[in-house]
C-alpha positions as CSV (number, residue, x, y, z in Angstrom):
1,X,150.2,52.8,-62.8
2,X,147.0,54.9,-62.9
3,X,145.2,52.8,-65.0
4,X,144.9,50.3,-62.2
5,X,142.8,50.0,-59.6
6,X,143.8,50.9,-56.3
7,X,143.6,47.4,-54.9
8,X,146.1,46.3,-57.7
9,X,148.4,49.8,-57.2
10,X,148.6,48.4,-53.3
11,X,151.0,45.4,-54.9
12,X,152.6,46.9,-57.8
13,X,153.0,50.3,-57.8
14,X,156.1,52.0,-57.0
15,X,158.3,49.3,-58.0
16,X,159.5,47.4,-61.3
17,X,161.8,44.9,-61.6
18,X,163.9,43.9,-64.7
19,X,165.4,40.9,-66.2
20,X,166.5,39.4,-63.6
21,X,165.8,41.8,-60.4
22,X,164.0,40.6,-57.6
23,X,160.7,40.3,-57.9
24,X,160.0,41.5,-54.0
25,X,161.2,45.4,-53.4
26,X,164.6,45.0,-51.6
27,X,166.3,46.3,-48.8
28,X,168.9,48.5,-49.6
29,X,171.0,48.7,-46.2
30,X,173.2,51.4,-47.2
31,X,174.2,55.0,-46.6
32,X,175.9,55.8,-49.4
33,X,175.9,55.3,-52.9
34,X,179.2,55.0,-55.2
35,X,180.2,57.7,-58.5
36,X,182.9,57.3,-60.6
37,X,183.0,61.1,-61.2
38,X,182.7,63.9,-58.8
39,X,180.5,66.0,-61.3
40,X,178.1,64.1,-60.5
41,X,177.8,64.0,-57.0
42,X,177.9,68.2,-57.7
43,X,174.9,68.0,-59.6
44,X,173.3,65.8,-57.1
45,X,173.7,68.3,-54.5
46,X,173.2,71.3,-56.5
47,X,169.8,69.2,-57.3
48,X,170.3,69.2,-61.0
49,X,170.5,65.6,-61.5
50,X,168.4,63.0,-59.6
51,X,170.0,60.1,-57.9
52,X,171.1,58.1,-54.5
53,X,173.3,60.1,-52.9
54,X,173.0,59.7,-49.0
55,X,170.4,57.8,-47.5
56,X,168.6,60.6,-45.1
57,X,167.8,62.3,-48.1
58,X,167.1,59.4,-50.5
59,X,167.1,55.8,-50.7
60,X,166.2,53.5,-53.5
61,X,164.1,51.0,-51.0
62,X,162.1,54.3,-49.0
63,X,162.4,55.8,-53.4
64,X,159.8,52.8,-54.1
65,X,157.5,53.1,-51.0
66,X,156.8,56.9,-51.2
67,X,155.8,56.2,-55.0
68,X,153.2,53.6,-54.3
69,X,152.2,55.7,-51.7
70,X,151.7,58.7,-53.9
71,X,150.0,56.8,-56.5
72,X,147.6,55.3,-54.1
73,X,147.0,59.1,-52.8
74,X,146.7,60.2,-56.5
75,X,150.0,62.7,-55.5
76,X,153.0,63.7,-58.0
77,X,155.5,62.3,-54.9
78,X,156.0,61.6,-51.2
79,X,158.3,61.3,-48.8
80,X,158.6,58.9,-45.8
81,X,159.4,60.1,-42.1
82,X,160.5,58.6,-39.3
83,X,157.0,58.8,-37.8
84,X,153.7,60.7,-38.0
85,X,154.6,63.1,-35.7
86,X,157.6,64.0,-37.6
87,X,155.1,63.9,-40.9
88,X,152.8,66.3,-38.8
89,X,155.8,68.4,-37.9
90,X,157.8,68.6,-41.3
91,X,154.5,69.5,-43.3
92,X,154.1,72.6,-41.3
93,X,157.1,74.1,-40.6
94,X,157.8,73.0,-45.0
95,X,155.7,76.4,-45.4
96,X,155.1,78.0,-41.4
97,X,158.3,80.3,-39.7
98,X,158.3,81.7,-36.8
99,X,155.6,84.2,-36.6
100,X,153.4,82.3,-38.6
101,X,149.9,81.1,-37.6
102,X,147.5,78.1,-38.4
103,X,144.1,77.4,-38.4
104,X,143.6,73.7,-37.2
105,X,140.6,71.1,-36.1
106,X,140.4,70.8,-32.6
107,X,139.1,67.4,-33.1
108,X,143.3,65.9,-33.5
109,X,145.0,62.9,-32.4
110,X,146.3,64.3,-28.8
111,X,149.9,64.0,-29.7
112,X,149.7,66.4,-32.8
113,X,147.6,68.5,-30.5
114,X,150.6,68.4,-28.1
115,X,153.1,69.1,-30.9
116,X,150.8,72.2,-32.2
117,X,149.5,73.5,-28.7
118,X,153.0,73.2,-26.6
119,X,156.1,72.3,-29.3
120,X,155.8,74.4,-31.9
121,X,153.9,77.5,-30.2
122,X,157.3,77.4,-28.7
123,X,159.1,77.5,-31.9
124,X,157.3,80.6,-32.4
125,X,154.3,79.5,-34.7
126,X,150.6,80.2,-33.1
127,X,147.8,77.9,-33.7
128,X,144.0,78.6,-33.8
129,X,141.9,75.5,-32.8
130,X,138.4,75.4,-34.3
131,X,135.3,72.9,-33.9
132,X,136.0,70.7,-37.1
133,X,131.8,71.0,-37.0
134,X,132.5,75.0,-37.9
135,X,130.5,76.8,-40.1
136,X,131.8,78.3,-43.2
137,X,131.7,81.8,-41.0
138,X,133.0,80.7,-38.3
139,X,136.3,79.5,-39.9
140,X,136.9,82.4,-41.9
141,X,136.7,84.4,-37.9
142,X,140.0,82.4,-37.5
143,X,142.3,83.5,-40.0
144,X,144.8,86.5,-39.3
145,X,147.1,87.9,-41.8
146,X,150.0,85.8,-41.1
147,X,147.8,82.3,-41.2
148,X,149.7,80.2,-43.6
149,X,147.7,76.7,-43.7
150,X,144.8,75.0,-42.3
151,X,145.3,71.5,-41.2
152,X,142.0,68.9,-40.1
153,X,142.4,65.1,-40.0
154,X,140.0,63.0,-42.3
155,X,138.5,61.0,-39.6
156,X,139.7,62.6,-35.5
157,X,141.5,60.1,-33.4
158,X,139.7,59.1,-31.0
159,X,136.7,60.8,-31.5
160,X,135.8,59.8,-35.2
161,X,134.9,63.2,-36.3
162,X,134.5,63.1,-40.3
163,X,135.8,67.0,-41.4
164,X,133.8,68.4,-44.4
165,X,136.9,68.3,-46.3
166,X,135.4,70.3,-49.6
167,X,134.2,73.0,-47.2
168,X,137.9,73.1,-45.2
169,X,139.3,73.3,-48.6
170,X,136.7,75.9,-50.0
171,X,137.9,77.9,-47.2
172,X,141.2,77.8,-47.3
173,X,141.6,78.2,-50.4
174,X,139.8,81.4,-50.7
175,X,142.1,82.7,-48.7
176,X,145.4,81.3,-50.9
177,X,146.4,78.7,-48.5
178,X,146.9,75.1,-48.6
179,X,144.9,72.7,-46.9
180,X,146.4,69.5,-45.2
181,X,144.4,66.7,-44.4
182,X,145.9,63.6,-42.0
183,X,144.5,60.7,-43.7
184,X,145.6,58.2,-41.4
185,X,142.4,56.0,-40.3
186,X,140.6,56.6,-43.7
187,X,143.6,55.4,-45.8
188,X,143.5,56.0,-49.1
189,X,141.4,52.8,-50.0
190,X,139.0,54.7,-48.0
191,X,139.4,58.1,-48.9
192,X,141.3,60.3,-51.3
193,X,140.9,63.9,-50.0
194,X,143.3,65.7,-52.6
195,X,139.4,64.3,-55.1
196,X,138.0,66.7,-52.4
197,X,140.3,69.7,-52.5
198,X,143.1,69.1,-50.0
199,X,146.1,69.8,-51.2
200,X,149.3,68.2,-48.8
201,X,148.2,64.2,-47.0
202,X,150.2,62.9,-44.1
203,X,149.8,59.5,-42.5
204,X,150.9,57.8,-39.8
205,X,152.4,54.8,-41.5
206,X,152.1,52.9,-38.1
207,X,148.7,52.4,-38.1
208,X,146.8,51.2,-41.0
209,X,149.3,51.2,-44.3
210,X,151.6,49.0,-41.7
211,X,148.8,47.3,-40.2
212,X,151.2,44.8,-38.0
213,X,152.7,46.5,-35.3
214,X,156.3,46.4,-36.7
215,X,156.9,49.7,-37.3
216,X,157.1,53.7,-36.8
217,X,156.7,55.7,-39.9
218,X,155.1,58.5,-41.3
219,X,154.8,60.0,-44.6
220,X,153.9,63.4,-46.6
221,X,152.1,63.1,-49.9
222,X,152.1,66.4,-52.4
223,X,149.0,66.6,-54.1
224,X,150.8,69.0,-57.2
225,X,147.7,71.1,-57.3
226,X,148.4,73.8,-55.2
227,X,149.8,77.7,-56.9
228,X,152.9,78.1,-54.9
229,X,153.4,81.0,-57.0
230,X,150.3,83.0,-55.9
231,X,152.6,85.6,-54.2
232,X,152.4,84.4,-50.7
233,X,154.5,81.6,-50.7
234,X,158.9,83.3,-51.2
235,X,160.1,80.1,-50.0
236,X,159.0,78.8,-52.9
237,X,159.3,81.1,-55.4
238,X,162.9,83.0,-54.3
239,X,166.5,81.8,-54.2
240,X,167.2,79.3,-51.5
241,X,170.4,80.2,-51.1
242,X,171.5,76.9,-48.8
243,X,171.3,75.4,-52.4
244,X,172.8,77.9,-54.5
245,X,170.2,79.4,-55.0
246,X,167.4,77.1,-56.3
247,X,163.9,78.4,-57.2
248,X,162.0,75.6,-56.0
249,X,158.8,76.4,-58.3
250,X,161.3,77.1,-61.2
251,X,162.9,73.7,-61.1
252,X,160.9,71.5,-59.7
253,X,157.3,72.8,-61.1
254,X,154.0,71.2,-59.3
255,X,156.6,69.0,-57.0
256,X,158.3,72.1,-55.4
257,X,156.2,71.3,-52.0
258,X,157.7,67.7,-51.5
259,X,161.2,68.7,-52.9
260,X,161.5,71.6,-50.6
261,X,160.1,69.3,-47.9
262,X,163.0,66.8,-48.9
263,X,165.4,69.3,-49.8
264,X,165.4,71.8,-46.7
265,X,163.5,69.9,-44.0
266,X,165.3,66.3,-44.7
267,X,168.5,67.6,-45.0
268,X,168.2,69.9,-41.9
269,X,166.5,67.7,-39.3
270,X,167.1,64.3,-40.3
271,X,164.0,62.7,-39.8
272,X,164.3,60.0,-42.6
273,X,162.5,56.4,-41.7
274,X,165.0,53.6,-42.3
275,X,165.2,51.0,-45.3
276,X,164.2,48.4,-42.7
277,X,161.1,49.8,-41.7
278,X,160.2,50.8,-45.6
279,X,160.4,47.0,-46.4
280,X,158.4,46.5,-43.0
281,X,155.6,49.4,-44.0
282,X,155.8,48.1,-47.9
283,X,154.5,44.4,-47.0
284,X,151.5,45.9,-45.1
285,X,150.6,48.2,-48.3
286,X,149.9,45.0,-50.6
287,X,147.5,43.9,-48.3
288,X,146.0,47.4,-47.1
289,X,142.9,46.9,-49.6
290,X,142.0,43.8,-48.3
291,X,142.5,44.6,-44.5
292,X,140.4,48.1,-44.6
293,X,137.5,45.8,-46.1
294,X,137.5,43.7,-43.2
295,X,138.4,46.3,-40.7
296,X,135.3,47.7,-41.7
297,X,132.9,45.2,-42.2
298,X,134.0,43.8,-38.7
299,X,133.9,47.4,-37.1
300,X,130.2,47.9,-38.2
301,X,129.3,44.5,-36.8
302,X,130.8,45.6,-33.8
303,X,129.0,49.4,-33.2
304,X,125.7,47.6,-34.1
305,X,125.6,45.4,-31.6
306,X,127.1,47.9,-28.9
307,X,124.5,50.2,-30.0
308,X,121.6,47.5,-29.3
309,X,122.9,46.7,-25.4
310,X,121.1,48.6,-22.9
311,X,124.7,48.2,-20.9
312,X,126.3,50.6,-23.2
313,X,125.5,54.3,-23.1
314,X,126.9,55.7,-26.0
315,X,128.5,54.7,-29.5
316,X,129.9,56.6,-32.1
317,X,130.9,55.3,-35.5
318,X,130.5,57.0,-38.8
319,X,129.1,54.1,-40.5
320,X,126.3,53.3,-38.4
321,X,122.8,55.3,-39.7
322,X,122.4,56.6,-36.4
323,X,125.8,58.7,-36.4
324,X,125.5,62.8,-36.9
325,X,128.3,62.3,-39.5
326,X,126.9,59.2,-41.4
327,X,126.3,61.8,-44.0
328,X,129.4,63.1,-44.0
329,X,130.8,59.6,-44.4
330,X,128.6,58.5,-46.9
331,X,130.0,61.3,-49.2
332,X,133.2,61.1,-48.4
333,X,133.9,57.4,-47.2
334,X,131.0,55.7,-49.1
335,X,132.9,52.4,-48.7
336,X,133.8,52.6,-45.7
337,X,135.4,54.5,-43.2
338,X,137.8,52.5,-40.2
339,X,137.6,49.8,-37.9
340,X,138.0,52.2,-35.1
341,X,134.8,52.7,-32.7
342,X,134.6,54.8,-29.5
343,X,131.6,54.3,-27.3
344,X,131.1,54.4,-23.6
345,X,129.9,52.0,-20.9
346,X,127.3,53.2,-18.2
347,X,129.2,53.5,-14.9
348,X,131.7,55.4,-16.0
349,X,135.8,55.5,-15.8
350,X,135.2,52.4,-13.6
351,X,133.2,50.6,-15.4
352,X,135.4,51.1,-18.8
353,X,138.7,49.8,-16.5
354,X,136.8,46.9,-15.6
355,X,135.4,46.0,-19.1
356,X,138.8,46.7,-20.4
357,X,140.8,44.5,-18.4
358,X,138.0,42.0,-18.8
359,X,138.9,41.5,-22.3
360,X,140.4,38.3,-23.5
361,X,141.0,38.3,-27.1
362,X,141.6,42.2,-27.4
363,X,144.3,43.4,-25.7
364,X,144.9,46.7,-24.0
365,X,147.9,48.7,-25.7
366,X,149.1,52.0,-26.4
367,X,148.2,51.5,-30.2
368,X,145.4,51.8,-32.5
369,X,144.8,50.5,-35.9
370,X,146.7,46.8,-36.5
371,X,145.1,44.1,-37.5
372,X,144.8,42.7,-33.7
373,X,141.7,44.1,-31.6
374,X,143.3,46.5,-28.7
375,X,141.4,49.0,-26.7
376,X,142.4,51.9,-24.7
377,X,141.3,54.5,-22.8
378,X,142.4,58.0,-24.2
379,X,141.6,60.2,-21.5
380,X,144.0,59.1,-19.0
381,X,146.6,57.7,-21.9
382,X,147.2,59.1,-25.4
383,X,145.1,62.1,-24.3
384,X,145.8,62.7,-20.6
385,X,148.3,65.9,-21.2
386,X,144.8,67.7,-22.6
387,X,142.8,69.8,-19.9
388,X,139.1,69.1,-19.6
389,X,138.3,71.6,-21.5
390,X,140.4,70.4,-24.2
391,X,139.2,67.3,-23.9
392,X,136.1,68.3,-24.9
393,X,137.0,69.9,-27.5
394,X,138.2,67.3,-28.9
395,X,135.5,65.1,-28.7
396,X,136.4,63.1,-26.2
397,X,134.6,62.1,-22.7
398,X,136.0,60.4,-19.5
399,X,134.3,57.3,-20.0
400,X,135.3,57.2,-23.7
401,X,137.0,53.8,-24.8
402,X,138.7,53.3,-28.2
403,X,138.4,50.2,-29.6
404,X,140.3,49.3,-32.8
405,X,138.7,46.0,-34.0
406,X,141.4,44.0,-35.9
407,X,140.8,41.5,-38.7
408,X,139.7,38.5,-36.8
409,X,136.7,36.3,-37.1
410,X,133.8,38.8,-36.0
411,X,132.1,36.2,-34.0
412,X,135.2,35.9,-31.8
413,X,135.3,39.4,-31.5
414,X,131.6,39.5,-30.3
415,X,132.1,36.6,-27.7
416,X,134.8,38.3,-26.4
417,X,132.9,42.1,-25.7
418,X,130.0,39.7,-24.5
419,X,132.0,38.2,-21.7
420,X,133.8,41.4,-20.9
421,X,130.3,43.2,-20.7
422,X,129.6,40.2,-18.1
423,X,131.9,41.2,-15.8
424,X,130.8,44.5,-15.4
């Protein structure tokens, strides 16, 4: 469906139904599928033959969702996870053994950060954190021989960092390694970084693309650009002998990364989302177009007046003229970037409690990124495992406060911060 526009790819893609099928993508609340001949099922698990054949690998309802997904990333396939964190996790360790190494922005969302710093350091694979502001120099200092990928979020949570994707990419590449890029509070109505150079997108289906609260998901997208074959890269290019000895690049061509990813990683850790939550995340993606427009336009409302109150001692937003990454935005979010703002309120952690709990309308939760307003203070919440030092790393202060501003009337947001501000 590439010769639609996004907006229209949101509602149709991924789906078709014939004479007679429902018109809505259905649930398909099974684990198994039925063959009248046991050839078949051999070629399905020999991977010769495509097919339904147990539901953590592959199910007809998740089938559908990672397609529009792909399209909408501009990606030859996807596949859905039970979360982001198992997205983040599963589009590592799909290339990264033990003994392997990654260069990463230190500016990540503090559970990846966790997962990269703690979890999988103890799995044996060593990360390198680096200012996503870091000169083209000062990236190439932190690749070592064994560095198999560079990973960098679109837009940091919390601290709304935009990476210079093209020179992350630039970088990476020169070096034969892929670059993945955690699209998750662009989207892709927002940003498309495999137009940029990025080569492997992961989301956090939770936030955005659900947009309601009703479900944990994740998802890895594959752009099909990237030369597996360039000689660094046997796991792609020699027998996989837990599948008789598939060649990954040989059979499945500019796809091997996501089949390998569904293949080896699926099968082995069993990370699959559910048909439930697929339906769930699929009625948020025909409406993700509209939603990011309004997120937007009601975000910017928001920083702008925050920025004008003498009560307020800092605010960072990419879309407001004032930000050191407005540039950055402008080329690589020119319509937009998220309804996420952070800014800080002078007096400190006690003056953000007190302005937080003052809220009416916006609601304090461990969440970002619905279409309700919600606030929340990362450094003593989704952040608080990080050291200070880490923390500022990352971008992110002690009187920081994250406020995701939903899709409500903006005047009823406004009201809402003004009384808050009152109380203060």
């Amino acid at each position: 469906m590439s010769q639609y526009h996004i907006d229209t790819n949101c509602i149709h893609a991924g789906y078709t139904p014939g004479d007679g099928e429902p018109r809505v993508v259905p649930i398909v609340q099974s684990t198994t599928y039925k063959y009248d001949h046991a050839e078949t099922l051999g070629k399905l698990f020999d991977l010769e033959q495509d097919g339904f054949f147990y539901t953590r690998l592959a199910n007809p309802t998740l089938d559908a969702v990672e397609k529009k997904i792909a399209a909408l990333e501009g990606g030859v396939g996807a596949l859905l996870t039970s979360s982001g964190q198992a997205a983040s996790l599963i589009s590592v360790l799909n290339i990264c053994r033990a003994g392997g190494h990654v260069v990463c922005s230190s500016a990540i969302y503090g559970g990846t950060f966790n997962l990269f710093y703690k979890t999988m350091h103890e799995m044996g694979i060593d990360f390198t954190f680096v200012s996503p502001e870091s000169t083209e120099e000062e990236l190439n200092a932190a690749f070592q021989p064994n560095t198999r990928c560079v990973f960098a979020e679109t837009l940091s949570n919390p601290a709304l960092i935009v990476t210079d994707l093209e020179l992350f990419a630039k970088v990476a590449h020169a070096h034969g390694l892929p670059l993945i890029v955690d699209n998750t509070f662009a989207t892709p109505i927002n940003c498309r970084p495999f137009e940029f150079g990025a080569d492997i997108v992961i989301h956090s289906t939770t936030k955005y693309m659900d947009g309601h609260a009703v479900q944990v998901g994740g998802a890895i997208v594959d752009s099909g650009k990237f030369d597996w074959n360039n000689g660094k890269f046997p796991e792609f290019t020699e027998p996989d002998e837990s599948y008789h000895g598939v060649v990954y690049c040989k059979q499945f061509g500019n796809a091997a990364y996501i089949a390998k990813a569904r293949a080896h990683l699926m099968r082995d850790l069993g990370a699959q989302a559910s048909p439930q939550n697929a339906f769930l995340l699929n009625l948020g993606l025909e409406t993700l177009a509209l939603r990011m427009e309004r997120h937007c336009s009601n975000a910017l409302k928001v920083a702008s007046f925050l920025e004008q109150d003498d009560r307020i001692a800092w605010v960072n937003y990419p879309g407001l003229k004032s930000s050191k990454y407005y540039d950055l935005a402008q080329k690589y979010m020119p319509n937009g970037t998220c309804g996420v703002i952070s800014f800080g309120i002078k007096g400190g952690r006690e003056a953000a409690a007190k302005f937080m709990e003052s809220l009416k309308l916006a609601s304090i939760v461990v969440h970002v990124a619905d279409l309700r307003t919600c606030v929340l203070h990362p450094a003593s919440t989704t952040h608080r495992q990080l050291t200070d030092e880490q923390l500022v790393e990352g971008g992110i202060s002690a009187d920081m406060i994250r406020m995701s501003v939903g899709i409500e009337n903006p005047e009823d947001i406004l009201d809402d911060i003004k009384q808050a501000l009152a109380q203060v």
